[in-house]
N, C-alpha and C positions, 0 to 999 in steps of 0.2 A: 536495604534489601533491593536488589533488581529484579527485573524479567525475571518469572518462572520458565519462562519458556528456554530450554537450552536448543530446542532445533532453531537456525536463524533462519527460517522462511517463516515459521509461524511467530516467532519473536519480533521481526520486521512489520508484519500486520498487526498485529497486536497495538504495536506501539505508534502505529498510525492512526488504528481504535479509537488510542487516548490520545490522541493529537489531536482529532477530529471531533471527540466529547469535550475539550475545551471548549469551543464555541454551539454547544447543543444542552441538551438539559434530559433528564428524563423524569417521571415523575418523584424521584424522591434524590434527586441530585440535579446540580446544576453548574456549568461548566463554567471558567470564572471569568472568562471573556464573554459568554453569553449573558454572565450577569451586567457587564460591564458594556452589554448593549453590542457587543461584536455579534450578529447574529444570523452575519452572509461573510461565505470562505468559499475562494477557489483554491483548485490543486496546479502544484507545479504550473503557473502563469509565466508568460514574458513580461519583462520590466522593460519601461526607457531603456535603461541603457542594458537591456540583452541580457540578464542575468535570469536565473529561473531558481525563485525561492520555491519549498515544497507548500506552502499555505500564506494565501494572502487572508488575512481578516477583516471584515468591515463594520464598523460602526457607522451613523451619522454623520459624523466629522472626522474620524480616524480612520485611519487603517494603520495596520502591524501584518510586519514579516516575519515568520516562524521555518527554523530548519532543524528537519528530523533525523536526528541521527544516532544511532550504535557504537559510533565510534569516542574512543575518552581524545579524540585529538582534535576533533572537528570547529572546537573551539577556534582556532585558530586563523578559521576560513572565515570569520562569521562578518567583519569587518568592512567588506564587500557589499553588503545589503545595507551598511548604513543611513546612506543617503539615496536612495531607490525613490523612484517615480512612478507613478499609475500609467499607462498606457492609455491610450482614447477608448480601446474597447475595450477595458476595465472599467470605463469610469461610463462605459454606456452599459455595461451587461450590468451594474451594479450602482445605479445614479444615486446622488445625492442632492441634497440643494444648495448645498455648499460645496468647495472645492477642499476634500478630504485634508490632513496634514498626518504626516506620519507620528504614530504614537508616542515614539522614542528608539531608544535602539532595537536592533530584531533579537529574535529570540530563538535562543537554540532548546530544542525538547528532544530529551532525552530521554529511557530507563535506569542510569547507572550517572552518578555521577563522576564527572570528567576528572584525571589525574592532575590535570592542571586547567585552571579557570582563568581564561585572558581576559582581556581586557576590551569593550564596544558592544558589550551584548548581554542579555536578559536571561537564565539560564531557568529552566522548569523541569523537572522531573515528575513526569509523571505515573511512576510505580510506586508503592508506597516502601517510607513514607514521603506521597508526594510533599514537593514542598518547591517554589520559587525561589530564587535569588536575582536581585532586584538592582540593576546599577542603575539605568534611567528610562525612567516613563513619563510622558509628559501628558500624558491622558489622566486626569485627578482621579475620574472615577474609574479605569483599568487598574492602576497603581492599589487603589483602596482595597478591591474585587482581589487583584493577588495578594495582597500582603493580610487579608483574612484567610487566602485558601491554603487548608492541610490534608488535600489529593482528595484521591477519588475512593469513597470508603466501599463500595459495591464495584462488581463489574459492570463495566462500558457496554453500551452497544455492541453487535458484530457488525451491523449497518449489510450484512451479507459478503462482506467481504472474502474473497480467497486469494487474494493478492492482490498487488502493488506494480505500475510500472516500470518502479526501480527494482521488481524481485528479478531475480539470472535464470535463467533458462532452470537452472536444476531446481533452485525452490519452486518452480511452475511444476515439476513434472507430476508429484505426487495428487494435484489440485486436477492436475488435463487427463492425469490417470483418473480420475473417478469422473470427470465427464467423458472419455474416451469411454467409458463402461456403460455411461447412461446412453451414450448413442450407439452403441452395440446393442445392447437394451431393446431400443425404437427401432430400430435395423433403418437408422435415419440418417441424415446427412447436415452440418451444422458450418455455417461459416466463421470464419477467423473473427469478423464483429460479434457475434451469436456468443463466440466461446470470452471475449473481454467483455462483452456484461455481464456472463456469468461470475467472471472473477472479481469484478470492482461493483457486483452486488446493487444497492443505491446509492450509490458515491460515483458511478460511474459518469453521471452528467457535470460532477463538480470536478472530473478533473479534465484537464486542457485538451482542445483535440491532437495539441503535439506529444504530448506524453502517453494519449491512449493510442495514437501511430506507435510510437516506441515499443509497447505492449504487442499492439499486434503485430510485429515484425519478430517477438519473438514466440510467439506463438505460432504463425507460420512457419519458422523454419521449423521447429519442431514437429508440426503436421508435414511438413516433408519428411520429415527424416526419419518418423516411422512409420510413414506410410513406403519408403523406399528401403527400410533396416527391418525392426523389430515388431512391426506392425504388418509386413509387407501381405498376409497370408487372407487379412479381413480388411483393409485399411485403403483407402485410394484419394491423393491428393488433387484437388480440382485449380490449375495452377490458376486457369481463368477469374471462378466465380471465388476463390480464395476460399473454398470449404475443402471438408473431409468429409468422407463417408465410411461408415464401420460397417462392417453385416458378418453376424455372425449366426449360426444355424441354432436360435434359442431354445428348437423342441430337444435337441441331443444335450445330454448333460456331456459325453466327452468334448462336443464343438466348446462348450462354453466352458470347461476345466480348462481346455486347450488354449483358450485365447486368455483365461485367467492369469496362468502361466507366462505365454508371451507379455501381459503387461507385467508380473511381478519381475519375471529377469529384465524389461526395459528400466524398471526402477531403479534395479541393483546396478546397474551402468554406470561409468562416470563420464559424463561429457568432454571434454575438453575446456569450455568456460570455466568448469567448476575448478577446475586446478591453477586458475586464475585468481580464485578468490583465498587460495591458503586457508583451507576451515578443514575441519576433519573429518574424515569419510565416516563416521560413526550419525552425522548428521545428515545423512541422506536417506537413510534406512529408519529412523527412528520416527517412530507416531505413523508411521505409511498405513497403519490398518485402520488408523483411529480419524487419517483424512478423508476419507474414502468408503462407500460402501460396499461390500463385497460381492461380484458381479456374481457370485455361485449360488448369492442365497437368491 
């Protein structure tokens, strides 16, 4: 069984969810790396040698590389992160009293498992039925911890999540629509770092400051571009202080239909990115009511 999720912006978070409940617990589950004492993880970090795995793990004396991916081919890339190094400010954000060794091979976590399974790497699924596949761990008690775990039987945390700085501008939009609403709402004004906490929830400090850049550079362009396009009428980009500002006339019920409208036809849009990624236009429009609270009520 895979993802329930067929929209892939919420199927991407999701699956990061459960990436991020491996090494977490909550009271009547516990993730199997957390049992196995991994119980500090950064996001998307720089390695020695320049490589940016999506989760480092830390124990005591280990650490483990984990790559998240949707794709059934990704396998293939995973080889790269075999012999990976801590940085100096990995190993100071994260001290130990020993000098860490890596657990064994990295580990690719998926929902779906892959059409073909290479060869250098750890492979976990974690949609049910979760389950591990196990070439080499050199960590006794990691090793143990997975080869007991049979997934995750409740749902994960949300940790508040509403995206990822790997999500493309078009899975952002439906998330920036419902805070573009909430700041019409306040008739307030919110900067580009303002609106990436909002999306990475409590997870936002765990991931890299180069990957929350990434995020906010796409978030910015997007506050330009409808505050210069479909936004243009309530909407005012602050190129300075890198905020927006919405204002919209909340005592008029037509001001607030009116600008209702202008975000639902922004949605129904297709960027230009998006035709980049080859998915299908049926996922763009789909769950939009159910991300979002409806600025009319």
């Amino acid at each position: 069984m895979t993802s329930p999720y067929e929209n892939i912006g919420e199927r991407r978070v999701e699956l990061w969810r459960r990436s991020i409940f491996l090494f977490n617990k909550s009271q009547r589950e516990v993730g199997p790396f957390f049992e196995a004492g991994y119980k500090e993880f950064f996001c998307e970090p720089k390695t020695v040698e320049k490589l940016t795995p999506d989760i480092i793990g830390f124990s005591d004396e280990f650490f483990c590389v984990l790559d998240i991916s949707m794709s059934n081919q990704k396998g293939q890339e995973m080889k790269k992160y075999e012999s990976v190094s801590l940085t100096e400010y990995l190993k100071t954000l994260f001290p130990s009293d020993v000098d860490r060794k890596n657990g064994g091979f990295p580990f690719l976590v998926t929902d779906l498992l892959p059409t073909t399974i290479y060869k250098g790497y750890n492979l976990i699924q974690v949609y049910q039925p979760g389950q591990a596949v196990i070439e080499r761990i050199t960590d006794e008690r990691l090793l143990d911890s997975l080869n007991n775990w049979t997934g995750f039987l409740l749902p994960v945390p949300s940790y508040g999540i509403l995206a990822v700085p790997e999500s493309t501008e078009e899975e952002l939009k439906p998330k920036l629509a419902g805070i573009f609403k909430k700041i019409a709402a306040d008739d307030d004004e919110m900067t580009s770092e303002g609106v990436i906490q909002l999306l990475l929830g409590d997870l936002y400090a765990s991931f890299s400051q180069s990957s929350r850049s990434n995020l906010r550079k796409k978030v910015e362009n997007i506050c330009k571009l409808v505050s210069d396009g479909a936004l243009s009428d309530y909407a005012k980009y602050d190129h300075e202080n890198k905020s927006i500002q919405i204002s919209v006339d909340a005592s008029n019920p037509q001001s607030r239909a009116k600008f209702s409208r202008s975000i639902d036809s922004w949605l129904k849009s297709i960027t230009f990115s998006y035709f980049q990624e080859f998915r299908d236009l049926d996922d763009v429009n789909e769950n939009i009511e159910e991300d979002m609270e409806d600025y009319e009520d």
